[in-house]
C-alpha positions, 0 to 999 in steps of 0.5 A, a space after each residue: 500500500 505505501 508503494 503504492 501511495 509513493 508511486 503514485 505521488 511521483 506519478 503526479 509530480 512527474 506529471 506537473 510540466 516544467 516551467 521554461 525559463 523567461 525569455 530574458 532571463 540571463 544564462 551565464 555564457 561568453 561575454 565581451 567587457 566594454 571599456 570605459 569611452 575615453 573621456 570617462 577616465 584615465 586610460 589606467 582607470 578605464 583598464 583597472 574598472 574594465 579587469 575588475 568588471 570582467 573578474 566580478 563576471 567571471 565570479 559570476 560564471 560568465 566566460 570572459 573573452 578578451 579584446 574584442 571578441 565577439 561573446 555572446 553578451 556585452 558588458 557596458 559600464 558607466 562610472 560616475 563620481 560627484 562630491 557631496 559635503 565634507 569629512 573630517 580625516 586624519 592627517 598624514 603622519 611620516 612613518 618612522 625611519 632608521 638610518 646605521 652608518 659609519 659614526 652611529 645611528 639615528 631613528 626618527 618617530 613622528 609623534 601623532 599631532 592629532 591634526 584632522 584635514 577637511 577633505 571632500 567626500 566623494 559618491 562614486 557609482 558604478 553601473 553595469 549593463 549586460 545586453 545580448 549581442 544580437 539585438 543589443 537589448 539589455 538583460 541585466 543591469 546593476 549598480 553599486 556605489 560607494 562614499 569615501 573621503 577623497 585622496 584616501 586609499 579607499 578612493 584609489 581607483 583600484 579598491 573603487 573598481 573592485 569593490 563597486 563590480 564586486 558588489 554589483 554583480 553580487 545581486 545577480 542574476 536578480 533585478 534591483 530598482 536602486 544601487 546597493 551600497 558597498 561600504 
């Protein structure tokens, strides 16, 4: 009787036809990354944001070609920076230094002056885009942004591109109205 029972359950699961996926529905394949227009940024950060959008793919299991060969789906990004308001950040201090020669030695230690710099802050936001090849119809988009004092290691081009591309493709292959914030 419970073989029954179960063999009649699976009969009925089995029965139940199979959703098929959206038609936009995004399916990780080959996929092109399209550097920043020249105007954007400085050829170093358009390389470092464009390697940095491709990793964050890759993390994705999308299979990044390189140059311009011709995958399946394109990456654009657009990156946008704009201040907004002041913060108060630590001043720069001389790190300690030695020196040994021939008639002694001598060490120097900055003492912390406690001294704070006004700096902007600056809104960076980083937006991808992942259009199918044929017919260039966008599937996917993702944004993420970040604040950071300005001049900061946080601001360097290098930590913004991966953090931002990190955190963007972090929500896929879900929609998101608005951008997620990476700290």
């Amino acid at each position: 009787m419970k073989l029954l029972t179960i063999a009649a359950a699976f009969a009925a699961f089995a029965s139940i036809p199979a959703t098929a996926p959206a038609q936009d529905a995004v399916a990780p394949g080959t996929i092109t990354v399209e550097p920043l227009p020249e105007e954007a940024a400085s050829p170093e950060t358009r390389r470092l944001f464009a390697e940095a959008v491709e990793r964050a793919l890759v993390d994705r299991e999308f299979l990044a070609l390189p140059g311009d060969n011709r995958g399946r789906y394109v990456a654009r990004m657009t990156v946008s920076r704009r201040a907004e308001g002041e913060v108060a950040v630590d001043a720069a201090e001389a790190p300690a230094d030695g020196d040994v020669g021939n008639w002694g030695a001598s060490l120097r230690v900055a003492m912390p002056s406690g001294k704070r710099q006004m700096r902007p802050l600056v809104v960076t936001e980083l937006g991808i885009e992942i259009l199918r090849r044929d017919g260039m119809q966008p599937v996917w988009r993702g944004r993420a942004l970040t604040v950071q004092p300005q001049g900061t290691p946080g601001d360097a081009p290098a930590a913004l591109a991966k953090k931002l591309a990190g955190a963007a493709m972090r929500v896929f292959p879900e929609q998101m109205e608005g951008a997620v914030s990476a700290p």
